[in-house]
N, C-alpha and C positions, 0 to 999 in steps of 0.2 A: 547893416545895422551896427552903431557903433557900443562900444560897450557900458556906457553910462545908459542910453537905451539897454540893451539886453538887464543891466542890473536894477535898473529899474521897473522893468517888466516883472522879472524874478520875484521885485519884491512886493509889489503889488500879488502878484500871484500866491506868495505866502501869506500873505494878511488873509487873502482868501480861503484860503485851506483851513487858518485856523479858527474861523468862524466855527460854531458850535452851536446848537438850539440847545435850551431848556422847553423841557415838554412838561405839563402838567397832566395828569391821565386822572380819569371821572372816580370815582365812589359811592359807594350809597351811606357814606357815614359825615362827611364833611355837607354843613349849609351853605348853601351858594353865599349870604353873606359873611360868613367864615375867609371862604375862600378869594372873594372879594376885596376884603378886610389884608390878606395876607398875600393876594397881589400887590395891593398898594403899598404895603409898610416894607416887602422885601423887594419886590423889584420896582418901585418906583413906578408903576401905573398912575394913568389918573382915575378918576372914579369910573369916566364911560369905559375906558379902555378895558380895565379890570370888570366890568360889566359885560361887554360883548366874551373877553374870553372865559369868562364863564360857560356862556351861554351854550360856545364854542365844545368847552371842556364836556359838558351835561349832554349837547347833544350827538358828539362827531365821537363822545369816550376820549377826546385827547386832544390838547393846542401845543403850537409852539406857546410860551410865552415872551422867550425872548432871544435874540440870539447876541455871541459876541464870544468874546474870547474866552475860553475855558476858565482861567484864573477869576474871570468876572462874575462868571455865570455860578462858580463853583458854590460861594459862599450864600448864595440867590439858594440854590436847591438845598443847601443846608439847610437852610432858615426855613424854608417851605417843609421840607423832610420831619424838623423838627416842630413842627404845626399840627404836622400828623395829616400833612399832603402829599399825595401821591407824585413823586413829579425825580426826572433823572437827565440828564446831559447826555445827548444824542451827535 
């Protein structure tokens, strides 16, 4: 293996690693259209999207909603956190 190969490998490998879920966890205080509402305004869902992981969220207690780099994902749980939704970087 030559070493453009190997550093290329390496780096794909790292993009890997830094992938990261945003998980949103259920409550009995937020409206599924709340919650829906602030899928889509924070993370860029579309309506069914934000709709199924609802459903997700209500009935499993917990979805990813999204995954991607920490830096990405960071400002997404804020915005949700300060919603007064349940939800943290995994």
């Amino acid at each position: 293996m030559s070493l453009t190969e190997t550093l290329e490998k390496t780096s794909i490998l790292e993009q890997l690693v830094e992938q990261k879920d945003l998980i949103v966890y259920n409550d009995d205080f937020n409206s599924f259209d709340h919650v829906i509402e602030s899928l889509i305004k924070i993370c860029g869902h579309n309506s069914i999207q934000a709709e199924q992981c609802t459903y997700i969220i209500h009935h499993n207690g917990k979805c990813q909603v999204k995954r991607g780099p920490f830096k990405d994902l960071m400002p997404m749980c804020t915005g949700l956190l300060e919603r007064g939704i349940s939800a943290e970087i995994e």
